[in-house]
Structure formats: structure tokens, C-alpha cells
C-alpha positions in Angstrom: 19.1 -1.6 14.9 19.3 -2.7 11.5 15.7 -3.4 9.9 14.7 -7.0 7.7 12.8 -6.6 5.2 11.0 -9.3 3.2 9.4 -7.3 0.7 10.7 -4.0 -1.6 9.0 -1.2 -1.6 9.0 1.0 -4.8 8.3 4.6 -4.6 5.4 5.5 -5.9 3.6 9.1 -6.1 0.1 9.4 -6.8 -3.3 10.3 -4.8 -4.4 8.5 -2.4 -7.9 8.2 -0.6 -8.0 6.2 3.3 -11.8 5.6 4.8 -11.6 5.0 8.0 -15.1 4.7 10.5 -16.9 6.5 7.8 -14.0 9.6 7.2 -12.4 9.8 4.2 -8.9 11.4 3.9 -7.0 12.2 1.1 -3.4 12.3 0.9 0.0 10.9 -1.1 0.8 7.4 -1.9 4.7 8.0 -1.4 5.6 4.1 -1.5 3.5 0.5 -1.9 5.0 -3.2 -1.5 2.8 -6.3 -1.8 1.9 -6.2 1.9 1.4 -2.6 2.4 1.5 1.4 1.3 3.1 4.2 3.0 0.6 7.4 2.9 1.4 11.0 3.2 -1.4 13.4 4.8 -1.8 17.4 4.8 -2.5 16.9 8.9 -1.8 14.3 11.3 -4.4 11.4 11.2 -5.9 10.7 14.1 -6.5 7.2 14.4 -5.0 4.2 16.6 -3.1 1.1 15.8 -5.0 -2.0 14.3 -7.5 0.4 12.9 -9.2 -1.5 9.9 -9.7 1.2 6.6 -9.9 0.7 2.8 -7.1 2.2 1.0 -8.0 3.1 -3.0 -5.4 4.3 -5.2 -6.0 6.0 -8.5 -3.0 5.0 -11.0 -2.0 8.6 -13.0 -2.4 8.8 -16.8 -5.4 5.2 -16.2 -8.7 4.3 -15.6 -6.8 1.9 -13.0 -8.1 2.3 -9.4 -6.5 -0.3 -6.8 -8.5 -1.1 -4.1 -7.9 -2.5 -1.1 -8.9 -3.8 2.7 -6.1 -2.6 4.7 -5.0 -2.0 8.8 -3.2 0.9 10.2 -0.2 -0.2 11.7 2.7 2.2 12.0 2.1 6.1 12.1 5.1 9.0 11.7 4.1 12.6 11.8 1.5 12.9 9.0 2.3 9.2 7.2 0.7 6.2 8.0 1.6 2.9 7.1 -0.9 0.5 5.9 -0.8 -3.5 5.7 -3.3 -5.1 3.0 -6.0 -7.2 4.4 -7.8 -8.2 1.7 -7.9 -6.8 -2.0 -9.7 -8.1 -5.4 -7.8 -10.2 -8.1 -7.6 -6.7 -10.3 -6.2 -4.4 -7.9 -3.4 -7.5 -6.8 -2.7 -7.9 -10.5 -2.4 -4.4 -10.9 -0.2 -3.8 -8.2 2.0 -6.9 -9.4 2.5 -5.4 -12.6 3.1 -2.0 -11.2 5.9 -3.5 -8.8 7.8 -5.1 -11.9 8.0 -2.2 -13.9 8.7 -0.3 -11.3 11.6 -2.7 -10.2 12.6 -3.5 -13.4 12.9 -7.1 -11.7 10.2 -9.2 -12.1 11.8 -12.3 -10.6 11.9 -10.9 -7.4 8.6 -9.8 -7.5 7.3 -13.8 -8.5 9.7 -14.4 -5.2 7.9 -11.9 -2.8 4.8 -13.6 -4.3 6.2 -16.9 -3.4 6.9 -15.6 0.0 3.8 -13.8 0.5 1.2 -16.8 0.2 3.7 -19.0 2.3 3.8 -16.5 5.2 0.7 -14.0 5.1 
């Protein structure tokens, strides 16, 4: 089964710190798109599908923290992956910026964008 993807994901390692129902874990950020992250945890998490958290991401070497509203929506050993929800303009531009220079391809990015507000 071959997967579709819409939007790239860039590999990304940094901390990482998920509250979910008042718990806070901290793990690895190992990759981040526009619509979601992909975490990395010491143990398994052990929360459900659909489960609404807030997802902050301190950038290395920056004062930078992004900040997001998120759902739990896939789950693989000890990584969950994450879908935004909700996020402020800072954190969005931040993660924009951090996507092109990371791609090196910033028109694709502006077309995720594009794609992303047509088809949240």
C-alpha cells in the first residue's frame, strides 16, 4: 500500500514537551510538517486516539518556543503522531520558516500553505 502524502515532513531533532489531561511528558521531536509532529518518548504513552494535548517545542541554540493545540492520532511503540489543532501566528510563522530552511524549498512550502487553508 503505497502512502499519499500532501505535506513534507522535515526531520527535525529537538525536545519536546506533550500535556495531555494535566501529564506532561517529555520526549524527542524526531519530525514536524505543517499539519502535525512525530514525537519520540522514553516509555510508551498511554493515551487513546483523538486525545486533545498541547504540543510546545523549544527550538535549539533560540529563545523560540512553538506552541501548539494538537490531537493524538497515530501511535507506534513509544512515538506518537500529533495533528495541529490550533497554534498562534508566532509559533505558525516559526514553523514556516523552519520548514524552508530546512527544505531548502520555500515554494513548496507557500504550496502546502496554499493547500493547507483550502483543505484543513
Amino acid at each position: 500500500m503505497s502512502e499519499k502524502r500532501y505535506f513534507g515532513r522535515v526531520s527535525f531533532g529537538t525536545d519536546a514537551r506533550l500535556d495531555i489531561d494535566g501529564q506532561r511528558m517529555t520526549g524527542a521531536l524526531l519530525d514536524i510538517s505543517l499539519k502535525g509532529a512525530l514525537l519520540e518518548f522514553e516509555l510508551p504513552p498511554q493515551i487513546k486516539a483523538k486525545t486533545a494535548c498541547h504540543l510546545s517545542i523549544h527550538l535549539p541554540n533560540s529563545d523560540v518556543v512553538l506552541d501548539f493545540n494538537a490531537e493524538a492520532v497515530h501511535f507506534h511503540d513509544r512515538c506518537i503522531g500529533v495533528k495541529f489543532t490550533e497554534s498562534d501566528p508566532d509559533s505558525f510563522s516559526h514553523l514556516r520558516r523552519l520548514l524552508e530552511l530546512n527544505t531548502g524549498d520555500p515554494e513548496q512550502v507557500e504550496k502546502e500553505l496554499h493547500l493547507l487553508f483550502q483543505h484543513p
